[in-house]
C-alpha positions as CSV (number, residue, x, y, z in Angstrom):
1,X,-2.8,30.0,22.3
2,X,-0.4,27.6,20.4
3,X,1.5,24.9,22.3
4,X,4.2,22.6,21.2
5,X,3.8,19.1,21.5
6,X,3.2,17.5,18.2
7,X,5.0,20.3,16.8
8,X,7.8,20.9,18.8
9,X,10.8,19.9,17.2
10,X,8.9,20.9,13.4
11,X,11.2,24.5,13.9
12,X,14.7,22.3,14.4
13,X,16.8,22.2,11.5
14,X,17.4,18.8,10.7
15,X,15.0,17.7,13.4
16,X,13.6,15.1,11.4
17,X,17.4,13.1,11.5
18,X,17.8,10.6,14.6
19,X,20.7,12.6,15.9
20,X,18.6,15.7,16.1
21,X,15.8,14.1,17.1
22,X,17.2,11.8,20.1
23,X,18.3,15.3,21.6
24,X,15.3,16.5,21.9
25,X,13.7,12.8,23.7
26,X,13.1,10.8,21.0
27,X,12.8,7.2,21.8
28,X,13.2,8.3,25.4
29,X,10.0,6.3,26.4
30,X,11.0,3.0,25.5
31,X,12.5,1.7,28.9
32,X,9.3,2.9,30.4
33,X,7.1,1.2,27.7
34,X,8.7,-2.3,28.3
35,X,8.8,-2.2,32.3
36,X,5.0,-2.0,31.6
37,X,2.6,-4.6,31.0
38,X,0.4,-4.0,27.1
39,X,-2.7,-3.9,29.3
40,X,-1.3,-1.0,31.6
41,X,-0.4,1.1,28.4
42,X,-3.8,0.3,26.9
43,X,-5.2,1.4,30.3
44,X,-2.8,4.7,29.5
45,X,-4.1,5.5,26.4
46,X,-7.9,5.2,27.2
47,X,-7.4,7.0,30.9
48,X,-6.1,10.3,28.2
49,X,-8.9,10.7,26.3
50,X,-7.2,10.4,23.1
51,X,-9.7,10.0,20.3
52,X,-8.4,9.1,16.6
53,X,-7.4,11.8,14.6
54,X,-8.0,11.2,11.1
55,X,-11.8,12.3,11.1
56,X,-13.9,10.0,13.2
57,X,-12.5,10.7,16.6
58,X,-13.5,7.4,18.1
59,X,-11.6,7.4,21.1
60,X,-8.2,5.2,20.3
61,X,-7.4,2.9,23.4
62,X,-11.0,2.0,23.2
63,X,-10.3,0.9,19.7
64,X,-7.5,-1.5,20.5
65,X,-9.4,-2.8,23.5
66,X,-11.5,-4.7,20.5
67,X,-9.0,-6.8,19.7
68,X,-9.9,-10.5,20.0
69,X,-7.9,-12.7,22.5
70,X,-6.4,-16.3,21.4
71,X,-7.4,-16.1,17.6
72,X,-3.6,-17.8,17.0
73,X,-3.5,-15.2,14.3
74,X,-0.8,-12.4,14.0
75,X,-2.2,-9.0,15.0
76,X,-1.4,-6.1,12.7
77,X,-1.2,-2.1,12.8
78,X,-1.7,0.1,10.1
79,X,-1.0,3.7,10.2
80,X,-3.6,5.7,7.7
81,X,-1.7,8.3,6.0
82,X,-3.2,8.7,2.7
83,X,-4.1,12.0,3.9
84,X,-6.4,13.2,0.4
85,X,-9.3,15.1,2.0
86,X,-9.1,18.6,0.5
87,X,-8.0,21.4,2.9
88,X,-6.2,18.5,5.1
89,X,-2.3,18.9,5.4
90,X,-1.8,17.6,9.2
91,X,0.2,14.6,8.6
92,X,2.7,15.6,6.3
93,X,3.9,18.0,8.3
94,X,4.8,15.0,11.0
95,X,6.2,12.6,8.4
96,X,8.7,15.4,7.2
97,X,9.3,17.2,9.9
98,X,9.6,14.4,12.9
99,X,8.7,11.1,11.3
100,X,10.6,9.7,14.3
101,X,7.8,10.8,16.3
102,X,5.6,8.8,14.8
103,X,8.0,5.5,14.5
104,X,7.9,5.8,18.1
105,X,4.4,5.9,18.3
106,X,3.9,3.2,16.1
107,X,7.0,1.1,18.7
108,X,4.0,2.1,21.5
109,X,1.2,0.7,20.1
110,X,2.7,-2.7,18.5
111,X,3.8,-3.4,22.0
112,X,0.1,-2.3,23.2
113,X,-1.9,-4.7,21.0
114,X,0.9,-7.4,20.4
115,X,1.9,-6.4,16.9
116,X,5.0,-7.4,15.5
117,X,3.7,-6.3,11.7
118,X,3.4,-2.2,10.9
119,X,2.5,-1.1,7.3
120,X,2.4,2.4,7.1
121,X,-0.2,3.3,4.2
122,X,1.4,6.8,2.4
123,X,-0.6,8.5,0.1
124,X,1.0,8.1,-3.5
125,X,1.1,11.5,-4.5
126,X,3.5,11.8,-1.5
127,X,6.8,11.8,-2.7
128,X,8.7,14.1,-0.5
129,X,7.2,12.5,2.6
130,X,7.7,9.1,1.4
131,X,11.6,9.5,1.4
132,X,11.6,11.5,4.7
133,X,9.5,8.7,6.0
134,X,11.9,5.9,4.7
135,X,15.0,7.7,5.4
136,X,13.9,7.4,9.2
137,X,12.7,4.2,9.1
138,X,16.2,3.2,8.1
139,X,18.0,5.1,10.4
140,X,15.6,3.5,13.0
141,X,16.5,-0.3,12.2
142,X,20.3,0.6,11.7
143,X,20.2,2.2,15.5
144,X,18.1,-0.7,16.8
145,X,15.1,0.6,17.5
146,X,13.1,-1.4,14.9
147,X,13.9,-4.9,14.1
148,X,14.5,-8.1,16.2
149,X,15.5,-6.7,19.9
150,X,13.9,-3.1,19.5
151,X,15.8,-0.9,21.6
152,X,17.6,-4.0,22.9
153,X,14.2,-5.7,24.3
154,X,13.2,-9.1,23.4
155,X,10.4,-7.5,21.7
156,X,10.8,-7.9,17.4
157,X,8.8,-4.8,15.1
158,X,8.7,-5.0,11.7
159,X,7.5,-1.5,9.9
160,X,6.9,-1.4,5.9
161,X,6.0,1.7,3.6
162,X,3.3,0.8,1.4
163,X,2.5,3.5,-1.6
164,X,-0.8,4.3,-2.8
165,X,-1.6,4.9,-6.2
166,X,-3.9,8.0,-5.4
167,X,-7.1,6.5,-4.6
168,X,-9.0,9.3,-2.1
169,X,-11.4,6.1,-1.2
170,X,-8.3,4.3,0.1
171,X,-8.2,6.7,3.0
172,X,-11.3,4.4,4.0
173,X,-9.7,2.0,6.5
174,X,-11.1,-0.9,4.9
175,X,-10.2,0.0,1.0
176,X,-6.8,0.6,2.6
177,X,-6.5,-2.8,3.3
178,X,-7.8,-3.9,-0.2
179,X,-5.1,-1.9,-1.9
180,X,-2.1,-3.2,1.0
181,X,-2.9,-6.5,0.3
182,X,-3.1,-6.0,-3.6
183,X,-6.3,-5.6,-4.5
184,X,-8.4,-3.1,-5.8
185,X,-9.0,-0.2,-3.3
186,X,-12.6,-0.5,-3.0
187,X,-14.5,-0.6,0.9
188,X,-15.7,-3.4,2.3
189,X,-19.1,-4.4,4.0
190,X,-18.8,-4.2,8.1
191,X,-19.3,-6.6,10.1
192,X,-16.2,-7.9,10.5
193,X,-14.6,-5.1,11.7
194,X,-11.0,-4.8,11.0
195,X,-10.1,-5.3,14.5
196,X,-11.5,-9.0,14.2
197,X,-10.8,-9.6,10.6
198,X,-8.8,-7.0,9.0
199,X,-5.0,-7.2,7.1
200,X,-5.6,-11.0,5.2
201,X,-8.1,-11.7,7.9
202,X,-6.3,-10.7,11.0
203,X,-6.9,-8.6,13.4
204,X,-5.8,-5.1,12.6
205,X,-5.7,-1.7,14.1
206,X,-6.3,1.3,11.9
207,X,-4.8,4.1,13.2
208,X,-4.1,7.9,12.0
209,X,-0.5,9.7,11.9
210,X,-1.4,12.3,14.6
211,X,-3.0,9.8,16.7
212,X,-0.1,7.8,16.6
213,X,2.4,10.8,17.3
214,X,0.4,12.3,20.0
215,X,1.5,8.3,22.5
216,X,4.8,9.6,23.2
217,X,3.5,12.2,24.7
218,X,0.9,10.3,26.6
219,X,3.7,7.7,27.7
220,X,6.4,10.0,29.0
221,X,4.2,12.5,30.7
222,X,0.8,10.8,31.2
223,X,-2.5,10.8,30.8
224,X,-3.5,13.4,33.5
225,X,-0.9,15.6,31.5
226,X,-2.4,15.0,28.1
227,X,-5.9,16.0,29.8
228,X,-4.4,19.4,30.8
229,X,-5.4,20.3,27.2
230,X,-8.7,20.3,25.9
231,X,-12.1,19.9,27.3
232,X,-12.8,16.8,29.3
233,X,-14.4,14.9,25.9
234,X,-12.2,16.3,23.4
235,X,-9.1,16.2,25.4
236,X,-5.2,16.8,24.1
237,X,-3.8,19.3,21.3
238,X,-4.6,18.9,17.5
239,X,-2.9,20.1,14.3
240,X,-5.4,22.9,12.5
241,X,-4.5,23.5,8.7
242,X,-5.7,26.5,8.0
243,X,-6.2,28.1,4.5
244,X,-8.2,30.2,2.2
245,X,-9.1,33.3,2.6
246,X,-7.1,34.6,6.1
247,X,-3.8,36.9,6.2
248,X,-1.9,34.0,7.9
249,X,-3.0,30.8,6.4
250,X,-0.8,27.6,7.8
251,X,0.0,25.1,10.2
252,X,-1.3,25.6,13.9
253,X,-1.1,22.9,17.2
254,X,-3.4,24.2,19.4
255,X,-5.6,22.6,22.3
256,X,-8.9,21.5,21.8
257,X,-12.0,23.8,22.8
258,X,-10.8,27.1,21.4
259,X,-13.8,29.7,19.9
260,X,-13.5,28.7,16.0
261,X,-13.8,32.4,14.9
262,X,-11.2,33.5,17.7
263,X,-8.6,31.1,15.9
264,X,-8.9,32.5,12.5
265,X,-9.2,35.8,14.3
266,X,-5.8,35.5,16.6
267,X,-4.1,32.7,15.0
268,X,-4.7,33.1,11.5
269,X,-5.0,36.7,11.5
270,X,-8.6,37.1,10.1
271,X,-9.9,37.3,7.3
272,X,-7.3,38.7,4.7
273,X,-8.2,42.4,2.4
274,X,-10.5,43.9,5.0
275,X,-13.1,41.4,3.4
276,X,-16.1,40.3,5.3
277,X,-16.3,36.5,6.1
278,X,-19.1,34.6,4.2
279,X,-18.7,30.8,5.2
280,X,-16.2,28.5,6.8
281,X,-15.5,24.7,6.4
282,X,-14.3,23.3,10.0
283,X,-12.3,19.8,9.0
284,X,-11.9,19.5,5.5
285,X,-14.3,19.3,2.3
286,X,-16.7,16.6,3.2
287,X,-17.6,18.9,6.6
288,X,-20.9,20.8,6.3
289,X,-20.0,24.9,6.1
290,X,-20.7,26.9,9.2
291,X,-22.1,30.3,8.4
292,X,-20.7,33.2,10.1
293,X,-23.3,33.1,13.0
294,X,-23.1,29.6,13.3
295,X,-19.1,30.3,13.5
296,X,-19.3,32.5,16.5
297,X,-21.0,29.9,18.9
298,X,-18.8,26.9,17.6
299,X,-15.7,25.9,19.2
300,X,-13.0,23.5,18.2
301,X,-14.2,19.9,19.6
302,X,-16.1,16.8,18.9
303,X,-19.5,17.7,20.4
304,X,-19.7,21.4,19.6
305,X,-19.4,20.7,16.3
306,X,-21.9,18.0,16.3
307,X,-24.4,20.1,18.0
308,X,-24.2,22.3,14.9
309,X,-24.9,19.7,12.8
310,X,-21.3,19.8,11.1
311,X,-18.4,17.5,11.7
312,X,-14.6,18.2,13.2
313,X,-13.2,16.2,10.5
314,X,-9.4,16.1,9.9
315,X,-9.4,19.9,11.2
316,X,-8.4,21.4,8.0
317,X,-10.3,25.0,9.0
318,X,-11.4,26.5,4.7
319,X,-12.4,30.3,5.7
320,X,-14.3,31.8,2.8
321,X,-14.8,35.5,2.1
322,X,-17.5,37.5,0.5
323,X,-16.1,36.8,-3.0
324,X,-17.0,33.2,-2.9
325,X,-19.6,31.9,-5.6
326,X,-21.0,29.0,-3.6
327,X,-22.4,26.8,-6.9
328,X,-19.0,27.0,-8.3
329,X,-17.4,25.7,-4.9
330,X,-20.7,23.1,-4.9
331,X,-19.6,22.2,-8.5
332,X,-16.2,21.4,-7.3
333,X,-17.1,19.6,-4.7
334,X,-19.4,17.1,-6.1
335,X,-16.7,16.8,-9.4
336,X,-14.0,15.9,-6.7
337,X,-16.1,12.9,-4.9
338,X,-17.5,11.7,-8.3
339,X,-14.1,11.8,-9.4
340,X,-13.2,9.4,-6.5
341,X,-15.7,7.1,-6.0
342,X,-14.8,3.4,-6.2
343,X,-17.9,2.8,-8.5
344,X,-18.9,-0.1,-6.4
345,X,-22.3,1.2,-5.3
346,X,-24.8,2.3,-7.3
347,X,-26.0,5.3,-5.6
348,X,-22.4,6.7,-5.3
349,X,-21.5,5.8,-8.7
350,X,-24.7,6.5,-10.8
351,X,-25.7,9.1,-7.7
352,X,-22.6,11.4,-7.9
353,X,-22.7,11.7,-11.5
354,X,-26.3,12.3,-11.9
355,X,-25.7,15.8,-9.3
356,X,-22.7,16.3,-11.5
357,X,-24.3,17.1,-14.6
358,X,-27.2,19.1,-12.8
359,X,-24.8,21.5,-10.9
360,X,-22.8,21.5,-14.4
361,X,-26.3,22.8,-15.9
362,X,-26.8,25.4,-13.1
363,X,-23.7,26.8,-13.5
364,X,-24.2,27.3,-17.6
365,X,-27.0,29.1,-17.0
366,X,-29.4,26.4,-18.2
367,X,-30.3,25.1,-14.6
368,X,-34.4,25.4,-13.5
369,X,-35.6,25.7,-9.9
370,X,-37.0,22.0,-10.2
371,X,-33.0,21.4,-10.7
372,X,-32.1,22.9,-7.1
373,X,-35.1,20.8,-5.2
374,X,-33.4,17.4,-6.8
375,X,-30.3,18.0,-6.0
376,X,-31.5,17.7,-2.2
377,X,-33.9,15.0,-3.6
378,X,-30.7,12.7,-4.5
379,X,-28.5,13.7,-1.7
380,X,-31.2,12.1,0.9
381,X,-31.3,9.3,-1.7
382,X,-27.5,8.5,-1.8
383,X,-26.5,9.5,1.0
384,X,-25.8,6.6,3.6
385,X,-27.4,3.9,1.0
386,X,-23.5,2.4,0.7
387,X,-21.0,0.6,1.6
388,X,-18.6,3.3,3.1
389,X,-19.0,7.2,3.8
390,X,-17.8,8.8,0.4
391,X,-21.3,9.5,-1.0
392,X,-21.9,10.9,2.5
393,X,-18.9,12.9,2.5
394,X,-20.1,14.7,-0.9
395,X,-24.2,14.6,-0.1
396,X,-23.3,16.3,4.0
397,X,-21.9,20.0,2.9
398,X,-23.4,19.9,-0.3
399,X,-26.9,19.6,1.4
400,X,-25.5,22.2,3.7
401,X,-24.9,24.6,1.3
402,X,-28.2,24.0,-0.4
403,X,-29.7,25.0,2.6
404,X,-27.7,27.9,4.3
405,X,-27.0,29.6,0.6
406,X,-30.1,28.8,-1.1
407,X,-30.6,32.1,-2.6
408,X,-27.4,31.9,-4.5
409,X,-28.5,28.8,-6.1
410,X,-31.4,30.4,-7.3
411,X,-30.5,33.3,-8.2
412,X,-28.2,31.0,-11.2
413,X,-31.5,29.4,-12.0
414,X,-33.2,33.3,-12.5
415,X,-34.2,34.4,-16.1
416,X,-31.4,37.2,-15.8
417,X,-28.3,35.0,-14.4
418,X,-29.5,32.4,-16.9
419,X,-29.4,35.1,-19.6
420,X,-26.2,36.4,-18.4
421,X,-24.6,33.0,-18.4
422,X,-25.8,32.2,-22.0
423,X,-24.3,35.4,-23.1
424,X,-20.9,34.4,-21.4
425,X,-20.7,31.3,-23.4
């Protein structure tokens, strides 16, 4: 069921060094990327299906195909990895493990979309990965594959590491480019896009870590190859985190399509103690739970999980057991995004905090029924009414679990839990 592309040198000792890594291919697709024309290796790219890893999955080559022509600006690339989405622990697997992976990725796609400008956007809390990541970088420029002539070709890449400060908003591609260019990370309003007025108001690319690992891949065995994997819309391999409540909780590359409960079944080993499965998150905390039936029809893509109404996300899988309180996980959800908004729209800022102290009251023990019925009042009145997706990313599974666990929710708002609760405190 697993497969090694993404992953396959993350078991070499050492593989993330150059001299590891370059015996195992790395930078082996170069010659073939400059014999090619940028519009043949565009062309590449959208003939494999790839589709951008970092939540959305809007199909990548598509993506850079938006680029304006003749703008006599400079065109630049920036790699998302301020990977801060609860449950989601994809990318720092790549930056440790083979950052030069992703370097050569990023050598792929400057050449693609005429980029001579890379900043790579690393979550602050990163540490460890930020000095794997900059360790390759410069063993990269000092063997010539970054820098003036990469890999000897008249063809000149620049690639800068640009710390966050720990903003979850700044994983927003557009508050990402507030914070690169000094500012404060807060969204801004689309239209423009970033791909016609992005980086200092040039056109940019936003892409993800894994989306910019999986091109050497693509390049050196093809498109048809990458389409071997998958389903013919979700097509290629993707890197499931999975955690919680499951005997074998980790890192897994596997193809897209697989049964969702057949994964943390076989892969992940079930659910851990004998215990009996109560909920599962499919791509990281802002997706709407699945509830075990639901989970036994769903399968890892893009449209099966739309068609159940929940998201793929950044494919961090959360299984939950019986022993989950729901308003408690509710309560840390909502604390998380109100925790993270920008404050720069009202519904978001005033919104978040408002469903804050009513889930806070619930869970005292001093909640109503009429307190249940508004928190789905305010999630269809935030959600969507701002600039970027955050409040939608809170509003979407708490909604969900509104609805699918309703009857935990009022049971805390019952004269005994209420009484219990009270007693407690």
């Amino acid at each position: 069921m697993e497969v090694k592309i993404l992953s396959a040198k993350f078991d070499l000792e050492d593989g993330h060094k150059l001299e590891i890594a370059k015996q195992h291919g790395a930078y082996g697709t170069l010659d073939k990327l400059f014999a090619m024309k940028p519009e043949e290796v565009i062309e590449e790219v959208k003939a494999s299906g790839l589709r951008g890893r970092g939540g959305a999955g809007f199909p990548a080559g598509v993506k850079w195909g938006f680029l304006p022509k003749g703008t006599g600006k400079p065109v630049y690339l920036a790699v998302n990895s301020d990977e801060s989405e609860p449950a989601t622990f994809k990318d720092r697997y790549i930056l440790v493990k083979d950052p030069h992976m992703m370097i050569e990725g990023i050598i792929i796609c400057s050449y693609a979309i005429g980029s001579h400008d890379t900043y790579i956007y690393i979550r602050g809390e990163y540490t460890s990965q930020v000095k794997a990541l900059q360790a390759a970088i410069d063993e990269a420029y000092e063997a010539g594959y970054l820098g003036d002539k990469v890999a000897g070709h008249d063809f000149k890449l620049e690639v800068t590491v640009h710390r966050g400060a720990g903003a979850y908003v700044c994983g927003e591609e557009t508050g990402l480019l507030e914070s690169i260019e000094g500012k404060k990370g807060q969204p801004r309003a689309k239209p423009p896009f970033p791909a016609v007025s992005g980086l200092y108001g040039c056109p940019t690319i936003i892409n993800n870590v894994q989306s910019i690992a999986s091109l050497p891949f693509i390049l050196e065995k093809g498109a048809e190859a990458y389409k071997a994997y998958g389903t013919e819309k979700s097509s290629g391999t993707h890197l499931f985190g999975i955690s919680g409540h499951v005997e074998k909780p980790g890192m897994y590359e596997l193809p897209l399509g697989l049964p969702l409960l057949e994964v943390v079944e076989k892969v992940a080993g079930g659910v851990w103690k004998g215990r009996t499965l109560k909920g599962v998150i499919p791509g990281g905390s802002s997706t709407p739970v699945l509830t075990p039936d639901e989970a036994k029809t769903v399968t890892l893509d893009y449209e099966s999980m739309a068609e159940h109404k929940t998201m793929f996300g950044s494919g961090g899988i959360v299984v939950l057991d019986e022993t989950v309180d729901m308003v408690k996980l509710v309560e840390n959800l909502i604390y998380f995004y109100h925790h993270e908004s920008c404050g720069q729209c009202t519904p978001c800022r005033e919104g978040l905090g408002w469903m804050l102290k009513i889930i806070k009251k619930v869970v005292r023990g001093e909640g109503e029924m009429s307190d249940i019925n508004l928190l789905l009042e305010l999630c269809d009145n935030i959600e969507m009414k701002t600039v970027c997706v955050l409040s939608a990313a809170c509003t979407m599974p708490v909604r969900s679990y509104l609805v699918k666990f309703r009857d935990e929710f009022d049971a805390y708002v019952s004269e005994d839990i209420s009484t219990a609760a009270a007693n407690q405190e």
